[in-house]
N, C-alpha and C positions, 0 to 999 in steps of 0.2 A: 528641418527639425519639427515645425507644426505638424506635418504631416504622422512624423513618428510619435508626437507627443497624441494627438487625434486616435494613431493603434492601440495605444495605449490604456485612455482614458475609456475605451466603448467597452473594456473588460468587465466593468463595474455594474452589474445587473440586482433584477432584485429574485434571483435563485433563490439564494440561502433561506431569505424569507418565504420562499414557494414551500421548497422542502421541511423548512423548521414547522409549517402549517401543517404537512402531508405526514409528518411524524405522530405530531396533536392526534389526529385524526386517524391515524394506525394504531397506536394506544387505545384510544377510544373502542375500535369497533375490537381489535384481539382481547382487551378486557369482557368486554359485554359477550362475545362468542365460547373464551375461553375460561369463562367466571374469574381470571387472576388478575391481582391489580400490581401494577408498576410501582415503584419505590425505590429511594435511594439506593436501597440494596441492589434492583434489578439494574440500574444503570450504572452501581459499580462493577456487577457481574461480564452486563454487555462493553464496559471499556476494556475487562480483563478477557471476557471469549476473544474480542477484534484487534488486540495490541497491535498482532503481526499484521493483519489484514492494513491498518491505520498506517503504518513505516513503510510498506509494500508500493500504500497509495499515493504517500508523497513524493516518490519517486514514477510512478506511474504519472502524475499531476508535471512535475515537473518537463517530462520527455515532451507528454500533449502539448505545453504551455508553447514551447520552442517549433510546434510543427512537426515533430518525432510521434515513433510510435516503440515500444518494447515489450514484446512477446516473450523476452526471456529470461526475466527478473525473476521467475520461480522458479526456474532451474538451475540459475545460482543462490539461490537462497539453499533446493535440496542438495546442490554440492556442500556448500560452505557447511552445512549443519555436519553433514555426515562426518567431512575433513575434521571439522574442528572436535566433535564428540570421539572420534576415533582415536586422533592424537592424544585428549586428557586422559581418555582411557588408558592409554595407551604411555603416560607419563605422569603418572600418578593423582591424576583428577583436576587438578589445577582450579582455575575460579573463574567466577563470571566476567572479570576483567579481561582476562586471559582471553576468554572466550571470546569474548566483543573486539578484542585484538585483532585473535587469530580471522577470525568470519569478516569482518571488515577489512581486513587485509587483501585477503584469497578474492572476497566482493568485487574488490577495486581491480585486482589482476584482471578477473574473467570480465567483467566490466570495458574495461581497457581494449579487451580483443574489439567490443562492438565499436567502440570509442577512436579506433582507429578506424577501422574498414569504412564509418558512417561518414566522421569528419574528417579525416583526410583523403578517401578515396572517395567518396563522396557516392558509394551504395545506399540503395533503397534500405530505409531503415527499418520495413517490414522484412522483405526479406532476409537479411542480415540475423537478424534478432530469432526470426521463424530456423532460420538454420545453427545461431549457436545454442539456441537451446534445444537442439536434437544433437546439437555434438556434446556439452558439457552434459546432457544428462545422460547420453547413451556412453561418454566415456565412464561415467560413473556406476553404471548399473554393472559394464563391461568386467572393473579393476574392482569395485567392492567388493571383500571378503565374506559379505554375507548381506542377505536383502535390507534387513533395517537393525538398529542398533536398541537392545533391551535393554541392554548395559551400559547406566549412565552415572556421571559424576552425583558426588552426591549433593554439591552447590545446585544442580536441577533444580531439584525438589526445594529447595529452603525457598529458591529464588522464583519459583514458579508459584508458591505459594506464600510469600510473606507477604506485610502488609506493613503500608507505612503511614495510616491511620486505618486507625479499629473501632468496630462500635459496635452493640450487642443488639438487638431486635429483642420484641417483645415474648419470643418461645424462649430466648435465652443463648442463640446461639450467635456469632458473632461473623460480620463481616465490616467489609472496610475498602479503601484504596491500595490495590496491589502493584507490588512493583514494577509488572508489567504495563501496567496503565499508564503510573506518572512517566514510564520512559517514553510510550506512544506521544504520551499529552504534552510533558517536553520538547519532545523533535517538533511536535505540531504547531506548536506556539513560535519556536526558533524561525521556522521556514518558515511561517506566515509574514515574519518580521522583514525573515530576509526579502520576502517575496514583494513584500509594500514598500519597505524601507532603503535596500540596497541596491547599487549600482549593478548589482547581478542579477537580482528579481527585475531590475527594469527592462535589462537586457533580455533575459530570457521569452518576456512578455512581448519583447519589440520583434525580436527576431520571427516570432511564433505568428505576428501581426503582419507583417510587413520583410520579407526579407530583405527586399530592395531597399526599403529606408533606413532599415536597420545597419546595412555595411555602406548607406550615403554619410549616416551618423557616426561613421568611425568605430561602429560595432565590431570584434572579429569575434565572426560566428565558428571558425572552425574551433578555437578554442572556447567557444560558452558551448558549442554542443559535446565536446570533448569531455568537459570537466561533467556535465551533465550525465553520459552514457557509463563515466565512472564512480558517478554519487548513485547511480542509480544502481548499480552493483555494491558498492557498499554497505546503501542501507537493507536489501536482498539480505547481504550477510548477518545485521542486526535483527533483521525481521525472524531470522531462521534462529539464532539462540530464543527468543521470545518463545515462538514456534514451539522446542525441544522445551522448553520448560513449563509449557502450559498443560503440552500432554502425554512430556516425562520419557518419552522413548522417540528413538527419531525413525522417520520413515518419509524413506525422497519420495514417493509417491504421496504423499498427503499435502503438502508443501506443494510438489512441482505443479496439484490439479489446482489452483487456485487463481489462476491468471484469467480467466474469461470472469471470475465472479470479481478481484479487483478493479479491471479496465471497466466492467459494469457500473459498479459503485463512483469511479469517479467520473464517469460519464454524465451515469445520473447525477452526482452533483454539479454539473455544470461544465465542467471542462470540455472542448470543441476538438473532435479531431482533426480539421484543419490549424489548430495552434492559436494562440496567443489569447484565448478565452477561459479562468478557470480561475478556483482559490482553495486554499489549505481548507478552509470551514466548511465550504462545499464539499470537499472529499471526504469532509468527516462526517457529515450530514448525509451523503450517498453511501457509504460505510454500512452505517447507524440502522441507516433503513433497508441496507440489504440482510442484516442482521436481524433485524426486526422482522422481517418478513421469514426468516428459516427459522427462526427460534418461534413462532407461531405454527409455525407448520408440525411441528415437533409435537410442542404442545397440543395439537389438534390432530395428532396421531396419522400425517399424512406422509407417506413414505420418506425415505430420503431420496430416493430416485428422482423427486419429483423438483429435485436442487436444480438439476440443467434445466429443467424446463423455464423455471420460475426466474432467472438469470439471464438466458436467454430471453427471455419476455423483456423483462427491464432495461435488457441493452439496446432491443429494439424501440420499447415506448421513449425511452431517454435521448438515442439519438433523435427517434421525430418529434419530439418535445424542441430541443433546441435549434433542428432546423425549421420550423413553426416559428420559434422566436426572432432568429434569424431575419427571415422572409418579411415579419414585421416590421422588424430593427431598420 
């Protein structure tokens, strides 16, 4: 037990503090280059652009945690959207609830396929992942009736745009805390709980540290990585209504390209992909700043193309950032 309580305890680093500095300090210089200044507005803007990215990661954070890896959380996210927007079309529009049902439902199914193959046959869970997300999305492009969906319920739109605090800005026009945010900032608070708090988070933590101490401790990992591969399709499904409501039509190619920029973000915040290294604040800090960094780019007129590059850079400096730490540690 010392030994598993030891994997445990070396989690706790001072990242968040790194990154909440390297944020300061990104503000600072995109202000001064792009003459714009940050403000509550801009930070409720960047919680409402990153929802889907923010629900994506917690599942992403979680797989790391355990010693997993999942390649395929965005090509169930572009199934679940398509499925689920095509049905309410397809049955008189139905509601958000609905929606978060249906996608979270279908999540947990296509979830379940990796869920099996990883913890009970015990496959490589890059590979696994790398292959059903070439099956789930290529059956999807196969059977869909038309490439993306224009035609959306009309709850979309209220819910991609309302707000559940408002406030006016000094020109007179009005922004606030949207919906899509507090559900990101919801789920991110929950798992963080779970993740400090509960006998699942410890688990998760332990197994990711230690596999061998972990099933000395009476752990059973076939069922925490189980429930795991199937949360993580789950939340896939809620990220993908978020997704469709931000920007109102669905399209599985916008959705399914967003997997090297999530596993980046939570990398950079901290999480190890050898497992049992990472936390909910750090994914939202590694988020935060991949977002910062494209929304600068924008502003300073510099292509979009230049997205892979700049992601690809980050996934690079963030892993040798942590094995630098590491080596120290």
């Amino acid at each position: 037990m010392n030994k598993l309580y030891n994997a445990i305890k070396r989690n706790h680093n001072g990242q968040e503090f790194f990154l909440f500095l390297l944020i300061i300090v990104l503000i600072v210089i995109i202000s001064l280059i792009s003459h714009t200044s940050y403000s509550l507005e801009s930070f409720f803007d960047l919680l409402k652009s990153s929802s889907a990215y923010l629900i994506m990661a917690i599942g992403v954070l979680l797989v790391m945690l355990s010693g997993g890896i999942d390649v395929s959380f965005s090509s169930i996210a572009a199934v679940t959207a398509y499925v689920t927007i095509f049905y309410q079309n397809s049955h008189g529009g139905g509601n958000v609830w609905q929606a978060f049902l249906i996608a979270g439902f279908l999540g947990i199914c296509l979830g379940a396929v990796n869920a099996v193959l990883i913890s009970l046959f015990n496959l490589p869970a890059l590979i696994v992942t790398l292959a059903t997300s070439n099956i789930f999305f290529g059956f999807l492009l196969e059977n869909a009736p038309t490439a993306h969906l224009s035609k959306i319920p009309e709850w979309v739109k209220g819910f991609g745009s309302g707000r559940i605090i408002e406030f006016t800005n000094a020109s007179g026009s009005t922004y606030g805390l949207s919906y899509l945010a507090i559900t990101a900032v919801a789920l991110l608070i929950v798992f963080s709980i779970i993740l400090k708090y509960t006998g699942l988070g410890r688990n998760i933590y332990a197994i990711g540290s230690s596999r061998e101490a972990a099933r000395r401790a009476g752990i059973s990992i076939w069922r925490t990585q189980f429930f795991i591969y199937c949360f993580v399709g789950f939340l896939a499904g809620i990220a993908s209504i978020l997704n469709t409501s931000l920007i109102s039509y669905v399209n599985p190619f916008n959705i399914q390209s967003v997997t090297m920029d999530v596993i980046a973000a939570v990398v950079l915040g901290g999480a190890s992909l050898l497992g049992g290294k990472g936390t909910i604040v750090g994914s939202f800090l590694g988020v935060a700043i991949l977002f910062l960094i494209k929304n600068s780019l924008v502003q300073l007129g510099v292509p979009s193309t230049w997205d892979s590059v700049i992601v690809g850079s980050v996934l690079i400096i963030s892993i040798g950032i942590t094995m630098i730490r590491s080596d120290e540690n």
